[in-house]
PDB file of N, CA, C and O in Angstrom:
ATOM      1  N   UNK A   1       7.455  -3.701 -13.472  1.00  0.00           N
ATOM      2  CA  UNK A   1       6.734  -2.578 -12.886  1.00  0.00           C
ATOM      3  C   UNK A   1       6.451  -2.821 -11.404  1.00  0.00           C
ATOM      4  O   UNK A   1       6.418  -1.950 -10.535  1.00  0.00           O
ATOM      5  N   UNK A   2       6.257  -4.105 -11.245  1.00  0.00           N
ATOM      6  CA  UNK A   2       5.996  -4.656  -9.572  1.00  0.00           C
ATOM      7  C   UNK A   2       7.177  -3.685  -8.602  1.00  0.00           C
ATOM      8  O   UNK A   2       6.758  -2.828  -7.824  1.00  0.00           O
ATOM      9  N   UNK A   3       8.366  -3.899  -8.738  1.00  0.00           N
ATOM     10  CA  UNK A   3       9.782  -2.938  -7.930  1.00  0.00           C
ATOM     11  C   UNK A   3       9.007  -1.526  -7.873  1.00  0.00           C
ATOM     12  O   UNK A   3       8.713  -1.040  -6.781  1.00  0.00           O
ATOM     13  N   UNK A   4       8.642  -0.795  -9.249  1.00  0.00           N
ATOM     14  CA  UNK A   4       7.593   0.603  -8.704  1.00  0.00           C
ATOM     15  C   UNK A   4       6.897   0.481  -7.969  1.00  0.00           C
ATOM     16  O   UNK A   4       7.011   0.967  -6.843  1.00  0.00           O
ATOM     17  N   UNK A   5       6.073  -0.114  -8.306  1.00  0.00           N
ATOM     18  CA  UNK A   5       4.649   0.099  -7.152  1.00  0.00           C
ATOM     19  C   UNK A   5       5.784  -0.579  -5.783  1.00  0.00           C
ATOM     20  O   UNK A   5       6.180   0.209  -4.924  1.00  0.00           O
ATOM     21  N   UNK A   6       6.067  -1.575  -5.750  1.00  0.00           N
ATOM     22  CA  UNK A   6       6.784  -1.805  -4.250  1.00  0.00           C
ATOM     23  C   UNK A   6       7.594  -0.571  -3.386  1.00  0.00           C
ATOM     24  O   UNK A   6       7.580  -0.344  -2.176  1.00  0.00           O
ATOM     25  N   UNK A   7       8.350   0.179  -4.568  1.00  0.00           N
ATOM     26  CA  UNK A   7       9.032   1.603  -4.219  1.00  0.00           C
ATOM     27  C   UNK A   7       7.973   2.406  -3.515  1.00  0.00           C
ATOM     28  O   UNK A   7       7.846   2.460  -2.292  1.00  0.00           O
ATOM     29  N   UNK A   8       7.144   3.090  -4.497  1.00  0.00           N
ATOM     30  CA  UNK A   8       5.928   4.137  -4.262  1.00  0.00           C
ATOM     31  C   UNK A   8       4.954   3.407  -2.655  1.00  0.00           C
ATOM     32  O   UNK A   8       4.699   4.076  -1.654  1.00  0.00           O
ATOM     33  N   UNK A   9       4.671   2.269  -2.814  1.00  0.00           N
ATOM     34  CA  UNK A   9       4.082   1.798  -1.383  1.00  0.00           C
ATOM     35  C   UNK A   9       4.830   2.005  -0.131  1.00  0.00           C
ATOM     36  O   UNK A   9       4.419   2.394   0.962  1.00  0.00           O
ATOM     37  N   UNK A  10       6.297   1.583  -0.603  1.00  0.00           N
ATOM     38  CA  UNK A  10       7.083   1.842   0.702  1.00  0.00           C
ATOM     39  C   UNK A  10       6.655   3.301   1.001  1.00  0.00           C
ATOM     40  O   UNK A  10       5.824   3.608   1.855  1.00  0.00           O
ATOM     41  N   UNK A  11       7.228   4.042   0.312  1.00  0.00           N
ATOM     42  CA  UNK A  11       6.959   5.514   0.458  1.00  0.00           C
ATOM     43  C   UNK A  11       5.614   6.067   0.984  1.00  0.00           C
ATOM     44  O   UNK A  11       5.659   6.991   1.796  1.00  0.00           O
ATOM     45  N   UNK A  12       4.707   5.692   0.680  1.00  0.00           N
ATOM     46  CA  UNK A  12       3.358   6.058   0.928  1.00  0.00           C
ATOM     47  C   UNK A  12       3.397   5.348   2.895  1.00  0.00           C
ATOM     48  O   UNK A  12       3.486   5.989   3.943  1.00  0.00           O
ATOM     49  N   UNK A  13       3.275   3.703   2.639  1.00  0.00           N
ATOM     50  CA  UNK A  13       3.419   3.417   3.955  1.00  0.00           C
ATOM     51  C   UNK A  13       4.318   4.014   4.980  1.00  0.00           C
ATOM     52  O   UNK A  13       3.831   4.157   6.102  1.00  0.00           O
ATOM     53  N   UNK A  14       5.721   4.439   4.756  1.00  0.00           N
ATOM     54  CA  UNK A  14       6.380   5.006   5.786  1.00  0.00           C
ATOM     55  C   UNK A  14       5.986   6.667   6.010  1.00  0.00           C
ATOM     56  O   UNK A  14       6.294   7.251   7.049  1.00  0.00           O
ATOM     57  N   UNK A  15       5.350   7.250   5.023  1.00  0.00           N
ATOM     58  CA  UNK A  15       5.128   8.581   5.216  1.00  0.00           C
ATOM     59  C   UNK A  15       3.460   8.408   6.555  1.00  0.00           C
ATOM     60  O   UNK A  15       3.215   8.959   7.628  1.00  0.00           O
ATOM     61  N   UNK A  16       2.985   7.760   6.027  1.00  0.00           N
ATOM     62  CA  UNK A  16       1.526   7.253   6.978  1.00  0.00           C
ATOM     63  C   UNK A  16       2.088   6.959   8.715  1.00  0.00           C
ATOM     64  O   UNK A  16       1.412   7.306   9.684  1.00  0.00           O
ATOM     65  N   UNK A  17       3.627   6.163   8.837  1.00  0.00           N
ATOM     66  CA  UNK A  17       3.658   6.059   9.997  1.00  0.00           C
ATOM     67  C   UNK A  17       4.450   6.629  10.829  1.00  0.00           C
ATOM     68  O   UNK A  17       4.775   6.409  11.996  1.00  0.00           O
ATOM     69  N   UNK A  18       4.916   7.991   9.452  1.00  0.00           N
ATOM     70  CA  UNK A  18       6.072   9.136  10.054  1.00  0.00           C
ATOM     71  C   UNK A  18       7.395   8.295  10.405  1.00  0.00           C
ATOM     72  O   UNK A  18       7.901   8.760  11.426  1.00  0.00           O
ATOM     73  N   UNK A  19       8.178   7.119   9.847  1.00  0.00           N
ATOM     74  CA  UNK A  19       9.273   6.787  10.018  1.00  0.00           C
ATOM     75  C   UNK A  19       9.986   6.426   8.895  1.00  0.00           C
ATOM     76  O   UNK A  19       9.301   5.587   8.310  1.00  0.00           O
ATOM     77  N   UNK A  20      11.266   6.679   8.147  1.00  0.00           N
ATOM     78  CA  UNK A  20      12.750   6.378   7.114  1.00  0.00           C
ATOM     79  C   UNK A  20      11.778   5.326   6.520  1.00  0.00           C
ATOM     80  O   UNK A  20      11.246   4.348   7.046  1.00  0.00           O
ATOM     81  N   UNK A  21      11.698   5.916   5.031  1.00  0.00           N
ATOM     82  CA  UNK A  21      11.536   4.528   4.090  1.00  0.00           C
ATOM     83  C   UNK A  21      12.389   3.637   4.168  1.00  0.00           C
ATOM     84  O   UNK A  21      11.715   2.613   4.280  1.00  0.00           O
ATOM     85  N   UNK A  22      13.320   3.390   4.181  1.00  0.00           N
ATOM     86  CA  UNK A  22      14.221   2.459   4.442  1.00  0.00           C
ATOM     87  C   UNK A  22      14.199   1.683   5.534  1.00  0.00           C
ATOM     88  O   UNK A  22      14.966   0.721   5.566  1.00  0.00           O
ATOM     89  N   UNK A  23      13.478   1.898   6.439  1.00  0.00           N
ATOM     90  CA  UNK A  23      13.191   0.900   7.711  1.00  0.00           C
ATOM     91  C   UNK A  23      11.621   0.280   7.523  1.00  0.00           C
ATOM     92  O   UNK A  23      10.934  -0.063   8.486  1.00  0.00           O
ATOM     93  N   UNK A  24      11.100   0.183   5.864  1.00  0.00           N
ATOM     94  CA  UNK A  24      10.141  -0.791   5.488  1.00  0.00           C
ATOM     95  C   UNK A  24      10.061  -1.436   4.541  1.00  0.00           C
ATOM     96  O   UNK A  24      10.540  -0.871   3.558  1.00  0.00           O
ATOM     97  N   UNK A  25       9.610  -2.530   4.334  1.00  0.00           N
ATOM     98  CA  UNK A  25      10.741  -3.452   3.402  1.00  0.00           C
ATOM     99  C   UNK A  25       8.681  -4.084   2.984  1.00  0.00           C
ATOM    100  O   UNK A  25       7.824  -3.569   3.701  1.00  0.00           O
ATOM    101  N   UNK A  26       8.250  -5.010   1.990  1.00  0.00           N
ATOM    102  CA  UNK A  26       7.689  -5.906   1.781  1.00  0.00           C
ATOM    103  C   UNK A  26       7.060  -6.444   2.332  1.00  0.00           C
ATOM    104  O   UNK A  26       5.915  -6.813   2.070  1.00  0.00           O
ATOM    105  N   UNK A  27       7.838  -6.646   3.444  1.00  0.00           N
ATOM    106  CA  UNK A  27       7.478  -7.761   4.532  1.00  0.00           C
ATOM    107  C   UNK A  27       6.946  -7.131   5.816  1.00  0.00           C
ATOM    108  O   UNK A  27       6.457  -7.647   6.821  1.00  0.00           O
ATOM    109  N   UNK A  28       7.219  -5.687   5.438  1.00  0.00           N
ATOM    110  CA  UNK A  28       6.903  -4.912   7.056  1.00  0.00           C
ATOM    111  C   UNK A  28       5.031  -5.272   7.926  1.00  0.00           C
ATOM    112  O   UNK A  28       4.305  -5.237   6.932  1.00  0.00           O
ATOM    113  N   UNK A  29       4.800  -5.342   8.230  1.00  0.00           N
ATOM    114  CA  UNK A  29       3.563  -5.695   8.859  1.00  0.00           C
ATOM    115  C   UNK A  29       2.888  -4.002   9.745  1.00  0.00           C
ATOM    116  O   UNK A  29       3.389  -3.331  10.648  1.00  0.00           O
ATOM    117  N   UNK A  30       1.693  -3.842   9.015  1.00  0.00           N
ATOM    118  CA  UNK A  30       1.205  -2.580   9.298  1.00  0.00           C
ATOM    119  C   UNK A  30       0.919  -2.180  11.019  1.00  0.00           C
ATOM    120  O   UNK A  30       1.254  -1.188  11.667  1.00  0.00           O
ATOM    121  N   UNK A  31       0.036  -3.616  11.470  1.00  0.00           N
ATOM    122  CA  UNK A  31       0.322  -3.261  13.131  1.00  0.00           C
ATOM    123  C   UNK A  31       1.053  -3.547  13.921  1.00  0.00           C
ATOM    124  O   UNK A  31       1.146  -3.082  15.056  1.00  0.00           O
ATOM    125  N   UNK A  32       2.085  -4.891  13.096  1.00  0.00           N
ATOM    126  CA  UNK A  32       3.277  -5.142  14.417  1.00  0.00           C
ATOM    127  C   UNK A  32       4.399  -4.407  14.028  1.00  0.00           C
ATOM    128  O   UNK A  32       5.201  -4.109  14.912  1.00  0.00           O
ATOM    129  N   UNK A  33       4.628  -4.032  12.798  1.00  0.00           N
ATOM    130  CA  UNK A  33       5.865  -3.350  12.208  1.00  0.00           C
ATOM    131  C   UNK A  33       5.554  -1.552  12.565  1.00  0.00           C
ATOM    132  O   UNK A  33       5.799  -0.876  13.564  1.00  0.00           O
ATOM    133  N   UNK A  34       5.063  -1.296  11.552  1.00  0.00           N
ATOM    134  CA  UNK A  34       4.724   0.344  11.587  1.00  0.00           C
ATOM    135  C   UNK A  34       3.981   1.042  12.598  1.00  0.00           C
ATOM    136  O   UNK A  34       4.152   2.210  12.947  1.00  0.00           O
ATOM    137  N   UNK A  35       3.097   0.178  13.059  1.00  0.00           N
ATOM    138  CA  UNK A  35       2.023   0.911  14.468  1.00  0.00           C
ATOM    139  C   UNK A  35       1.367   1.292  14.046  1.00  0.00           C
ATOM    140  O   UNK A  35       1.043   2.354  14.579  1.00  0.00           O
ATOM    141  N   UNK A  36       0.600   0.940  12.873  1.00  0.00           N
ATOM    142  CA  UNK A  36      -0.798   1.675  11.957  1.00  0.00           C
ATOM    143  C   UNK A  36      -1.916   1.036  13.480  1.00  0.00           C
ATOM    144  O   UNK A  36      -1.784  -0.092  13.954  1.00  0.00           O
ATOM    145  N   UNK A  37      -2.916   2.052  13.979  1.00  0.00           N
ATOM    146  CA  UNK A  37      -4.247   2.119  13.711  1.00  0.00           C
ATOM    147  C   UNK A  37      -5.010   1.775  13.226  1.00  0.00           C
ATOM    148  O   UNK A  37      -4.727   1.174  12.190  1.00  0.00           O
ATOM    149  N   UNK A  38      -6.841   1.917  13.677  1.00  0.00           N
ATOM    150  CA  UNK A  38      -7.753   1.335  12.352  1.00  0.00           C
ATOM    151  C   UNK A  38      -7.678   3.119  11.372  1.00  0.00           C
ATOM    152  O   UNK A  38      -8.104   3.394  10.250  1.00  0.00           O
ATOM    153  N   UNK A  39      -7.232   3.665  12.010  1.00  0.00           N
ATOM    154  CA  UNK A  39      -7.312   5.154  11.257  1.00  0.00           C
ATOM    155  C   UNK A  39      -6.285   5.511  10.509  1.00  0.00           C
ATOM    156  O   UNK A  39      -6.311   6.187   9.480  1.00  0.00           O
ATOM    157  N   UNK A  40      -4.815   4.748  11.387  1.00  0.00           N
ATOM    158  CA  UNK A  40      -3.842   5.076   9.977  1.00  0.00           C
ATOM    159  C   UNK A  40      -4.084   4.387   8.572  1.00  0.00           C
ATOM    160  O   UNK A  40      -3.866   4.870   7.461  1.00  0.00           O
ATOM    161  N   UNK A  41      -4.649   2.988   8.934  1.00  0.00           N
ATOM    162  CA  UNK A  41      -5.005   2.134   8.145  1.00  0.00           C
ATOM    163  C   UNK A  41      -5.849   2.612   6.759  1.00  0.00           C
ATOM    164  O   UNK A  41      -5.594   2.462   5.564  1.00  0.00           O
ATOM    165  N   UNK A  42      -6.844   3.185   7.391  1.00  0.00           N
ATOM    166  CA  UNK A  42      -7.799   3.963   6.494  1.00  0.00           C
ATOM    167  C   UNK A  42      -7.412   5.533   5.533  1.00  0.00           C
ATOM    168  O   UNK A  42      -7.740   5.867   4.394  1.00  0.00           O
ATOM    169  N   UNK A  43      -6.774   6.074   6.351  1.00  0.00           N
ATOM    170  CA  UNK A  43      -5.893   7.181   5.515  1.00  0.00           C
ATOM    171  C   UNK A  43      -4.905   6.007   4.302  1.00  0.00           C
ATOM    172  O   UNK A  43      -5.194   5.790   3.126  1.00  0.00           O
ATOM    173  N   UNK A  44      -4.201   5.661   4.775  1.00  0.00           N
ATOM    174  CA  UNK A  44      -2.879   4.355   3.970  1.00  0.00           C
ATOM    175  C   UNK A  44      -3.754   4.318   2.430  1.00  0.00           C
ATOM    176  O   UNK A  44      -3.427   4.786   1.340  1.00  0.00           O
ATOM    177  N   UNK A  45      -5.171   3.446   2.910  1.00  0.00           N
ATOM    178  CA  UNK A  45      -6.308   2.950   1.611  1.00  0.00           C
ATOM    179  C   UNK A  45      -6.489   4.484   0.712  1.00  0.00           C
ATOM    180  O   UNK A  45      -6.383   4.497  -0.514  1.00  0.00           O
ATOM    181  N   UNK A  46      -6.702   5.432   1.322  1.00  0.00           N
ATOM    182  CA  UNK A  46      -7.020   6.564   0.923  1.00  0.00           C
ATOM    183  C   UNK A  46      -6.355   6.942  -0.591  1.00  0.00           C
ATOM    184  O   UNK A  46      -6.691   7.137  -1.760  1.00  0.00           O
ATOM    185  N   UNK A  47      -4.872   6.895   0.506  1.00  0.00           N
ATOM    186  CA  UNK A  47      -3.771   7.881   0.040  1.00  0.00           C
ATOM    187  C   UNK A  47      -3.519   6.881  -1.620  1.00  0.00           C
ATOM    188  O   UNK A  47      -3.452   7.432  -2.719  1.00  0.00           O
ATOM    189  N   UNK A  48      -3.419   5.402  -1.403  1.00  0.00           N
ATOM    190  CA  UNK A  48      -3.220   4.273  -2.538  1.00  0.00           C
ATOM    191  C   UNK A  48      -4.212   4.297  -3.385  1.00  0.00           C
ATOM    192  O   UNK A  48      -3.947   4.225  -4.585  1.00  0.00           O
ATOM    193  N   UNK A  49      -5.450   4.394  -2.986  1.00  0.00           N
ATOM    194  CA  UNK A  49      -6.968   4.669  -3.804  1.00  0.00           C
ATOM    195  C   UNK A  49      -6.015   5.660  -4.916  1.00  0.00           C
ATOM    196  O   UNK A  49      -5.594   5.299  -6.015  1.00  0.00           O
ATOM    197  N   UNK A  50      -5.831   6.977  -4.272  1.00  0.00           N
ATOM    198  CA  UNK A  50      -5.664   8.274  -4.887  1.00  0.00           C
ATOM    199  C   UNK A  50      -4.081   7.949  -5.957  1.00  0.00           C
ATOM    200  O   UNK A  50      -3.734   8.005  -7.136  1.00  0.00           O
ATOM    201  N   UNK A  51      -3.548   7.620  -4.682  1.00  0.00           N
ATOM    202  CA  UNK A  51      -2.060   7.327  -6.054  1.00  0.00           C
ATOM    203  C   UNK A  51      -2.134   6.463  -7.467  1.00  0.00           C
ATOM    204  O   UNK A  51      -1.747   6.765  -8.595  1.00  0.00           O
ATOM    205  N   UNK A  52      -2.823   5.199  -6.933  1.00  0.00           N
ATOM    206  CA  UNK A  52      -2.834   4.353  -7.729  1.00  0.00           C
ATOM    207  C   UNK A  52      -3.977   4.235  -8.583  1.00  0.00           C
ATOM    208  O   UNK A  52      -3.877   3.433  -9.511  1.00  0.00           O
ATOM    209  N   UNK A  53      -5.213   4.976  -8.431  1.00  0.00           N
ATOM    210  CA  UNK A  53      -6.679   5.718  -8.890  1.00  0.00           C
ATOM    211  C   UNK A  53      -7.034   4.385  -9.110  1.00  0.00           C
ATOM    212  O   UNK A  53      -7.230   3.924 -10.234  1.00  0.00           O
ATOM    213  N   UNK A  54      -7.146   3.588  -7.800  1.00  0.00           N
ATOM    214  CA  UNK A  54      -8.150   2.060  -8.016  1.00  0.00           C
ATOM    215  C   UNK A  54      -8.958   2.490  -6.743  1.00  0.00           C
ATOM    216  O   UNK A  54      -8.606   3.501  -6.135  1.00  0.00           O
ATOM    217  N   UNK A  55      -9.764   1.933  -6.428  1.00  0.00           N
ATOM    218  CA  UNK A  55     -10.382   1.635  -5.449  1.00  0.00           C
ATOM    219  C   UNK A  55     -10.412   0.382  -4.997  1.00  0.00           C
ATOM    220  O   UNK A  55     -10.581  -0.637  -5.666  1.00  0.00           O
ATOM    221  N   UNK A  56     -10.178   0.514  -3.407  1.00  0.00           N
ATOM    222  CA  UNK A  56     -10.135  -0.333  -2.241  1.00  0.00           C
ATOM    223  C   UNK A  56     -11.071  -0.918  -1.233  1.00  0.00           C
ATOM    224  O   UNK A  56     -10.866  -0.918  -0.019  1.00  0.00           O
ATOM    225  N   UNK A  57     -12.020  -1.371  -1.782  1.00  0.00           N
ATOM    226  CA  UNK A  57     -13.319  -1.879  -1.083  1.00  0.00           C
ATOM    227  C   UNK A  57     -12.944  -2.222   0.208  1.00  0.00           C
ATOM    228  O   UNK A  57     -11.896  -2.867   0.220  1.00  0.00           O
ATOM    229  N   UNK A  58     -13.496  -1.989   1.443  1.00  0.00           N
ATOM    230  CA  UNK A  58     -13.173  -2.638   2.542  1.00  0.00           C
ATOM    231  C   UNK A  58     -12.890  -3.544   3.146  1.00  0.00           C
ATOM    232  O   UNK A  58     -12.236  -3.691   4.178  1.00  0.00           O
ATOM    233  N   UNK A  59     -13.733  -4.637   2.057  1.00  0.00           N
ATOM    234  CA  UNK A  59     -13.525  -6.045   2.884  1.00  0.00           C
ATOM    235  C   UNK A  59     -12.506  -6.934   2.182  1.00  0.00           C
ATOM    236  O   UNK A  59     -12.439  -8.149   2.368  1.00  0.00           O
ATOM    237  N   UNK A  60     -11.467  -6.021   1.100  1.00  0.00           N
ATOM    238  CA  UNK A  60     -10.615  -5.976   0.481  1.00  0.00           C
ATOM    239  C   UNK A  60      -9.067  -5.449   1.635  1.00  0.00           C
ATOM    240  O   UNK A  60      -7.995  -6.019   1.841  1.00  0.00           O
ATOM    241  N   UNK A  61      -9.635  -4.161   2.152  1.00  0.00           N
ATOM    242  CA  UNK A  61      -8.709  -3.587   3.106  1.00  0.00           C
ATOM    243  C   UNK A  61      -8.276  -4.346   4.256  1.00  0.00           C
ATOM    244  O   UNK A  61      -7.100  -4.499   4.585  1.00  0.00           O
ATOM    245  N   UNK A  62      -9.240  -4.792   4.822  1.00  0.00           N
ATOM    246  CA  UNK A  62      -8.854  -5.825   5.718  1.00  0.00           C
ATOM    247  C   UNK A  62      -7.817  -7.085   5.412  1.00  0.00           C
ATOM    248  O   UNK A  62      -7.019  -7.374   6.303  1.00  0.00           O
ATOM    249  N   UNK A  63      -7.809  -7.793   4.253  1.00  0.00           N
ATOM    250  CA  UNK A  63      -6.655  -8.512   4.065  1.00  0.00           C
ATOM    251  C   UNK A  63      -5.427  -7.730   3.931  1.00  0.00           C
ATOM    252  O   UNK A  63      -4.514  -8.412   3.465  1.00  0.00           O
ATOM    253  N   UNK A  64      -5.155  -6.695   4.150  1.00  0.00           N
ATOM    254  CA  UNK A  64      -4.008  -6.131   4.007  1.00  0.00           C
ATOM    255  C   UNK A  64      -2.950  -5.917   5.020  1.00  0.00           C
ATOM    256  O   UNK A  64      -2.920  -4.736   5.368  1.00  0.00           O
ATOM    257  N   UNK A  65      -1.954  -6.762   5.690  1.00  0.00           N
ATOM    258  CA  UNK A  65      -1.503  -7.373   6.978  1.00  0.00           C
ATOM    259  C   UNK A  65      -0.448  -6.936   6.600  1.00  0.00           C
ATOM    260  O   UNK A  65       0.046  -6.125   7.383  1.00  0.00           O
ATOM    261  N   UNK A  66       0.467  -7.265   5.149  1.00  0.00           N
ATOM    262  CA  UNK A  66       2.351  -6.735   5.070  1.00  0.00           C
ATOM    263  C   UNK A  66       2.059  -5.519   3.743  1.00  0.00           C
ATOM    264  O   UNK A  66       1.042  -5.549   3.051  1.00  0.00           O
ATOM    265  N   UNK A  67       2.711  -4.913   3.646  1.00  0.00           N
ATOM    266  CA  UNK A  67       3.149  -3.773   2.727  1.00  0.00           C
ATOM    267  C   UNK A  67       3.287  -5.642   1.180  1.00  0.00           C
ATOM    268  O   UNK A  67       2.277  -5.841   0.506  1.00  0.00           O
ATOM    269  N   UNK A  68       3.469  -5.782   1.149  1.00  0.00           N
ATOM    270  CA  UNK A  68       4.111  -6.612  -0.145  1.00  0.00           C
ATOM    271  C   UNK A  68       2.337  -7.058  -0.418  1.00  0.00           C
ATOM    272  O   UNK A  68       1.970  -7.380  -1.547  1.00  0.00           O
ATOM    273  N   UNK A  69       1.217  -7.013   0.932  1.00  0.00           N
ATOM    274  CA  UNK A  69       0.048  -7.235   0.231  1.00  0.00           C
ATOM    275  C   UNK A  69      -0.494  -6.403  -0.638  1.00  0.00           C
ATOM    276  O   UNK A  69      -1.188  -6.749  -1.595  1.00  0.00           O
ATOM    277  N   UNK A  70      -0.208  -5.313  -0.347  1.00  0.00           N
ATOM    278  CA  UNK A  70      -0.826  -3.973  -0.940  1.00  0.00           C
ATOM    279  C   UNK A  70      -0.173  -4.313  -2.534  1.00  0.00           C
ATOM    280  O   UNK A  70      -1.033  -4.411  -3.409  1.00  0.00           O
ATOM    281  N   UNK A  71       0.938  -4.455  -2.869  1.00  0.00           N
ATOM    282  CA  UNK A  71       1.756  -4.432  -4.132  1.00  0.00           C
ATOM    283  C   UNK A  71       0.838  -5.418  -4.825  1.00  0.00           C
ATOM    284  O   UNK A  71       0.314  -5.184  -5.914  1.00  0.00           O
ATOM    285  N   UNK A  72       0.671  -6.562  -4.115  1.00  0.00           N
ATOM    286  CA  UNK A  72      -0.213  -7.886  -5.186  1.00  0.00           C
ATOM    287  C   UNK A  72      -1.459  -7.103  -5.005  1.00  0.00           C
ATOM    288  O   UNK A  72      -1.979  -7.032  -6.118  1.00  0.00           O
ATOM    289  N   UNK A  73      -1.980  -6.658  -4.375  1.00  0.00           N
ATOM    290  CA  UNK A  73      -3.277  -6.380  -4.572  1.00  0.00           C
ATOM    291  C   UNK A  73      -3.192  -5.368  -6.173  1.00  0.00           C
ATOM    292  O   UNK A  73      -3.720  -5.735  -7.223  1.00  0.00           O
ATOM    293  N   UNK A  74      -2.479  -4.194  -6.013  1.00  0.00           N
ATOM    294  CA  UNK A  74      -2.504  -3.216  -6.894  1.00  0.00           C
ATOM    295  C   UNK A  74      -2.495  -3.790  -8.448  1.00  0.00           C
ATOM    296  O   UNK A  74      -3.216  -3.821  -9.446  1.00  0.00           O
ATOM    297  N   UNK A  75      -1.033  -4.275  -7.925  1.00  0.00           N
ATOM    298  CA  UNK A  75      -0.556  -5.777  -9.592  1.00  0.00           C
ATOM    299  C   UNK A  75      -2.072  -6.389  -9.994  1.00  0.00           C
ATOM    300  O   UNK A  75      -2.705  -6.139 -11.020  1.00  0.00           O
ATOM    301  N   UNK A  76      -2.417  -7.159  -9.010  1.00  0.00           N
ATOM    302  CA  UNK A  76      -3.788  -8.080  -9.514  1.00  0.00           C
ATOM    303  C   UNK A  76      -4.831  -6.872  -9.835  1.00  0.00           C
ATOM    304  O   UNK A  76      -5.406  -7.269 -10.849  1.00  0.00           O
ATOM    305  N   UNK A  77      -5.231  -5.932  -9.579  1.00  0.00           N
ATOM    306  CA  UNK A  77      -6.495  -5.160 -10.039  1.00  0.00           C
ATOM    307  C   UNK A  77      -6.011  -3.913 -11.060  1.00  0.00           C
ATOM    308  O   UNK A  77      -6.780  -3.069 -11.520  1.00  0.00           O
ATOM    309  N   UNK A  78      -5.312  -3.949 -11.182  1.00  0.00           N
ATOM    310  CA  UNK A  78      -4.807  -2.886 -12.203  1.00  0.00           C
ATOM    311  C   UNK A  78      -5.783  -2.663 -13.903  1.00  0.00           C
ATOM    312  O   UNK A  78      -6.406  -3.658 -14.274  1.00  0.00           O
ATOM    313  N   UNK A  79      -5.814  -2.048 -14.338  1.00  0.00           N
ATOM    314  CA  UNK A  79      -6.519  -2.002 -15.597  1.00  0.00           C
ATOM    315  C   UNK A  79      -5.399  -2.120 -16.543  1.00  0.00           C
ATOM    316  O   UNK A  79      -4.464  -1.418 -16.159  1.00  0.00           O
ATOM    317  N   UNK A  80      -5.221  -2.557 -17.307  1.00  0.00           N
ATOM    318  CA  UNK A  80      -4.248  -2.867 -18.711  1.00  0.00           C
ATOM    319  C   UNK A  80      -3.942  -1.354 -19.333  1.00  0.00           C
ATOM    320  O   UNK A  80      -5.005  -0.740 -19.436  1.00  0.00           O
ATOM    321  N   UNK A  81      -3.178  -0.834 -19.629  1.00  0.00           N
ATOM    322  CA  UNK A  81      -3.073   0.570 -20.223  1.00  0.00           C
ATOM    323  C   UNK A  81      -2.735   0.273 -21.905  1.00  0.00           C
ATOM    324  O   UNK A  81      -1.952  -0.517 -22.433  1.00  0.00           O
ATOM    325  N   UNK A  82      -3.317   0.882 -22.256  1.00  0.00           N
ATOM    326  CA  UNK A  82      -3.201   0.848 -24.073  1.00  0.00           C
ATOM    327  C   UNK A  82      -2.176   1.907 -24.468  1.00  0.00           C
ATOM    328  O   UNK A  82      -1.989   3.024 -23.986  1.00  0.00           O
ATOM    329  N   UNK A  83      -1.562   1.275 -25.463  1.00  0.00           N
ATOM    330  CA  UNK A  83      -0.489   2.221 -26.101  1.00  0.00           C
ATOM    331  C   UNK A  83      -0.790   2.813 -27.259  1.00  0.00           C
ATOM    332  O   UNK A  83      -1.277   2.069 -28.111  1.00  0.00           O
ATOM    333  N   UNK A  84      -0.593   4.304 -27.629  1.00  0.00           N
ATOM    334  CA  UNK A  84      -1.401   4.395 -28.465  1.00  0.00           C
ATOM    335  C   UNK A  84      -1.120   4.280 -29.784  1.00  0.00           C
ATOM    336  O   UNK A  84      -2.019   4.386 -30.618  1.00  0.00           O
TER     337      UNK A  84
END
């Protein structure tokens, strides 16, 4: 499931900095790669809050430096889903 969420982040992150998913990879870095802001930054948390329906505490947001952090973050806080 990790490759999804890595897919869906790319997507989310490159739509946030208006440039080709394909020119962000894992490794992309939000202010030296994409040109995020403290404001794109904060929309980015928003938009992942909402996709991924976790919440992103701030002092959580701040460790968030490459796109591949966001993926472990999501992976590590996720709630277990029951089958029914």
């Amino acid at each position: 499931m990790e490759t999804e969420i890595l897919a869906k982040v790319i997507e989310l992150a490159a739509e946030q900095a208006g440039i080709d998913p394909k020119l962000v990879s894992g490794e992309s870095h939000f202010i030296n790669d994409l040109k995020y802001d403290s404001l794109d930054r904060v929309e980015f948390a928003m938009t992942v809050e909402d996709e991924f329906e976790q919440s992103v505490p701030d002092e959580d947001l701040e460790q968030f430096n490459l796109v591949g952090d966001v993926v472990k973050y999501i992976e590590s806080h996720r709630q277990p889903t029951r089958a029914g």
